[in-house]
C-alpha positions as a printed NumPy array, in Angstrom:
array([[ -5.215, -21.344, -10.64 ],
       [ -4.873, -19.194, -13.664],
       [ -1.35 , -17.468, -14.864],
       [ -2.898, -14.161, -13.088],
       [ -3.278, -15.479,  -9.961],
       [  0.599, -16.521,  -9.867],
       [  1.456, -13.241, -11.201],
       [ -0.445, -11.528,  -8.335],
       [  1.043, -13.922,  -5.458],
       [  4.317, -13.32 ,  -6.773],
       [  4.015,  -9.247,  -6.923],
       [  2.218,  -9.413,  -3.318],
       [  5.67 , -11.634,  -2.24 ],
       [  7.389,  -8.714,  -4.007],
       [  5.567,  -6.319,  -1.782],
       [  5.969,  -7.816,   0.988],
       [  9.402,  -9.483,   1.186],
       [ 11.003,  -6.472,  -0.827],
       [  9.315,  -3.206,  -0.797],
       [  7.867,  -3.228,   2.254],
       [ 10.91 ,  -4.345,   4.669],
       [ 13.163,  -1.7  ,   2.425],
       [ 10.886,   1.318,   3.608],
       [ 10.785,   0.011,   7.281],
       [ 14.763,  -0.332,   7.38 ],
       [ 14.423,   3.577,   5.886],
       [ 12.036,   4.571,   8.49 ],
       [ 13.81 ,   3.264,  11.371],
       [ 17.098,   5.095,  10.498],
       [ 15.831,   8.113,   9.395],
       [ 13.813,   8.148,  12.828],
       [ 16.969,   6.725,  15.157],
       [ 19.679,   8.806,  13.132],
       [ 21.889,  10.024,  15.772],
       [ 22.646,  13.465,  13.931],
       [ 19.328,  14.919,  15.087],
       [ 20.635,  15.643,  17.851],
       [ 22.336,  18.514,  16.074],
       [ 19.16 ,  20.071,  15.777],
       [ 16.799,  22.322,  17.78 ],
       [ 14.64 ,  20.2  ,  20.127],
       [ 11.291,  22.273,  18.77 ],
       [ 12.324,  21.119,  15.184],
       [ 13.722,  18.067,  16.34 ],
       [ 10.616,  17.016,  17.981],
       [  7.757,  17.68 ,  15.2  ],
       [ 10.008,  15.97 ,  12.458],
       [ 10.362,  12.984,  14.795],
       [  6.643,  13.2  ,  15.222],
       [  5.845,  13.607,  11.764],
       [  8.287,  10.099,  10.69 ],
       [  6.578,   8.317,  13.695],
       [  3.118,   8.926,  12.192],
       [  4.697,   7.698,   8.983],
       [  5.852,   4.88 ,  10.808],
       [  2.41 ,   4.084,  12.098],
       [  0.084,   4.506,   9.135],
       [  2.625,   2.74 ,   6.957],
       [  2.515,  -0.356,   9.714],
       [ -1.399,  -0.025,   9.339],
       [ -1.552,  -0.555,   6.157],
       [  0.993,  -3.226,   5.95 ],
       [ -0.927,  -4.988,   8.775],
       [ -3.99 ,  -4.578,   6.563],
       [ -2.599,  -6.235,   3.007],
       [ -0.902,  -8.668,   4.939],
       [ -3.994,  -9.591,   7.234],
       [ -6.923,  -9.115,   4.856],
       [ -6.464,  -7.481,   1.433],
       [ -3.579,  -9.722,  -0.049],
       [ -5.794, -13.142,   1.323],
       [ -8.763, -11.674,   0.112],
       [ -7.614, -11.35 ,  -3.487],
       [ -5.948, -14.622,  -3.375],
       [ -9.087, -15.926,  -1.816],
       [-11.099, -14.733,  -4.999],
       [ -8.423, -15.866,  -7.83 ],
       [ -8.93 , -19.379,  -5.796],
       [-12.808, -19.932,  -5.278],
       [-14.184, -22.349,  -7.592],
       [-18.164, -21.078,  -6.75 ],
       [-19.237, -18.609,  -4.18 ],
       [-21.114, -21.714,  -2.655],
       [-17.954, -22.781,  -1.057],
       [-16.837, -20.023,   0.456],
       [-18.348, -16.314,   1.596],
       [-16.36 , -14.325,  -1.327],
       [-14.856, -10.837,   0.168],
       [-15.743,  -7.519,  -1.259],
       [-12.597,  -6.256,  -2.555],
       [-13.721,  -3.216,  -3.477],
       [-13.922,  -1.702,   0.083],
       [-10.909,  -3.449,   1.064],
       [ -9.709,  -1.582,  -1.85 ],
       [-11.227,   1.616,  -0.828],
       [ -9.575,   0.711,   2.926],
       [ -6.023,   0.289,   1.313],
       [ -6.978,   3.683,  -0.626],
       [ -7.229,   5.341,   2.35 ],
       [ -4.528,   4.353,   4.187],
       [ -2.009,   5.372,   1.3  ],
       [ -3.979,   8.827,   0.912],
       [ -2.954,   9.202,   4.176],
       [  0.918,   7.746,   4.207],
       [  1.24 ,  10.565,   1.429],
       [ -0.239,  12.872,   3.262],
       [  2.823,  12.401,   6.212],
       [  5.185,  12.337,   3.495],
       [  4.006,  15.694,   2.061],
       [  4.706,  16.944,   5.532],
       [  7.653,  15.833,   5.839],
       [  9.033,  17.198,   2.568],
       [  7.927,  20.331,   3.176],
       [  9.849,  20.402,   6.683],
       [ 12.924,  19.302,   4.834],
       [ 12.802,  22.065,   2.437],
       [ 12.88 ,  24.504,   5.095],
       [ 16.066,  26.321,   5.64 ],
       [ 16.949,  24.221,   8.928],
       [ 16.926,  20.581,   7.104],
       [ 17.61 ,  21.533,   3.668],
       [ 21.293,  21.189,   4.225],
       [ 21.511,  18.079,   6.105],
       [ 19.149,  14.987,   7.254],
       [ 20.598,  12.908,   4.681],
       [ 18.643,   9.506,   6.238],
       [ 15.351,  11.975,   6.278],
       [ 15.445,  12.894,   2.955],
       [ 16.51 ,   9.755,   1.705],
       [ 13.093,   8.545,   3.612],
       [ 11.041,  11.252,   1.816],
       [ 12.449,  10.234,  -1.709],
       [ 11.504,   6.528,  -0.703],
       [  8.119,   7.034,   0.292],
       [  7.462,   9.345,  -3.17 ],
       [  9.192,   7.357,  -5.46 ],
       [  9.045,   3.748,  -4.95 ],
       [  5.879,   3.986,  -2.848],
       [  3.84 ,   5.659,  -4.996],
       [  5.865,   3.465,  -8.13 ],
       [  4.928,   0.178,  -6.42 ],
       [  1.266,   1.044,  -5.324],
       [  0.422,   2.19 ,  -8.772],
       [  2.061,  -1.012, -10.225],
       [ -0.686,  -2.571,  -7.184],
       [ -4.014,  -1.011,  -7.818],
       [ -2.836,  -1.247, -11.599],
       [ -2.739,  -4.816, -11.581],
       [ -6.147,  -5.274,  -9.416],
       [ -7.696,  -3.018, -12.057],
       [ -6.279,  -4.861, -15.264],
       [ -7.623,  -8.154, -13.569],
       [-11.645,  -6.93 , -12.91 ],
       [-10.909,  -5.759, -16.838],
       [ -9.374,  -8.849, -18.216],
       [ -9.781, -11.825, -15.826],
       [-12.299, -13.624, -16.646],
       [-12.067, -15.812, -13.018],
       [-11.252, -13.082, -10.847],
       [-14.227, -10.378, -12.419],
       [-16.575, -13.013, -11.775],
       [-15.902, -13.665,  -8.129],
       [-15.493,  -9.96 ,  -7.347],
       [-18.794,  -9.697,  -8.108],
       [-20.014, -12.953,  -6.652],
       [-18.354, -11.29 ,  -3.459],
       [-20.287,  -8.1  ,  -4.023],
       [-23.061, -10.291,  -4.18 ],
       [-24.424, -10.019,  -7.609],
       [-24.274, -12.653, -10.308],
       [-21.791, -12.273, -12.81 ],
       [-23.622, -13.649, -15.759],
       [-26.514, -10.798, -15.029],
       [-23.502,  -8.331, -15.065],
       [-22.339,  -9.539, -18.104],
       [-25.488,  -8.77 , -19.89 ],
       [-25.373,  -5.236, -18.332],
       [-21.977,  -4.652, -19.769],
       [-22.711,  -5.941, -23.694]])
């Protein structure tokens, strides 16, 4: 296994064993905080929806790295041919992952803007907190992610070759294409 391949394993462990359970803890909190009670039930109610469809997305796409993009990748830094074993295509696992984020932000927009209104601005500390969480390390961390997936294709040798092995194209031939 080359030095990228621990690199990656160790920054998916971060992921998953740090990021990940920090923005859960934040989620459940901001959406069981007993001070929103102190609110009107119609505002109450839609930012409660909005952190549950947070909740849900961000599950998804933890489900999703955890279940088939973070094997996949580790799957390609580890084939020693295609002839061994069917090679994933990680770019629409990629484009999956993409989408799922796109759409995490999207609820976090939301919910931003409903915290800037004149009835949260004041208070929802644990909601806020959430907000700044989800924009800040999120976003931080998944850069650092697709980053790191892009500097590998670029500059691992290994790893380029059995992306496109899993695309199904041979990586000498794409080689040639590239000079």
């Amino acid at each position: 296994m080359c030095k990228h391949a621990d690199q990656t394993e160790e920054f998916i462990h971060h992921l998953l064993e740090n990021v990940y359970p920090c923005l859960e803890l934040k989620l459940q909190n901001a959406i069981h905080c007993v001070y929103l009670k102190d609110y009107d039930e119609e505002h109450k109610d839609y930012l409660i929806e909005l952190m549950q469809n947070l909740r849900n997305d961000f599950s998804s796409l933890v489900t999703c790295e955890q279940k088939l993009v973070f094997p996949s990748v580790m799957k390609v830094f580890n084939a020693k041919s295609a002839k061994e074993v069917p090679l994933p295509n990680l770019f629409d696992l990629m484009q999956l992952t993409r989408s799922k984020e796109h759409k995490i932000m999207s609820h976090v927009h939301n919910l931003t803007s409903l915290l800037d209104t004149n009835t949260f601005k004041n208070g929802a500390i644990k909601q806020h907190d959430l907000a700044d969480s989800f924009n800040k390390n999120f976003v931080k961390e998944k850069y650092r992610w697709n980053k790191m997936i892009e500097d590998r294709l670029n500059a691992c040798s290994c790893f380029r070759a059995n992306v496109f092995r899993g695309l199904g194209l041979d990586p000498k031939e794409q080689q040639k294409k590239q000079a």
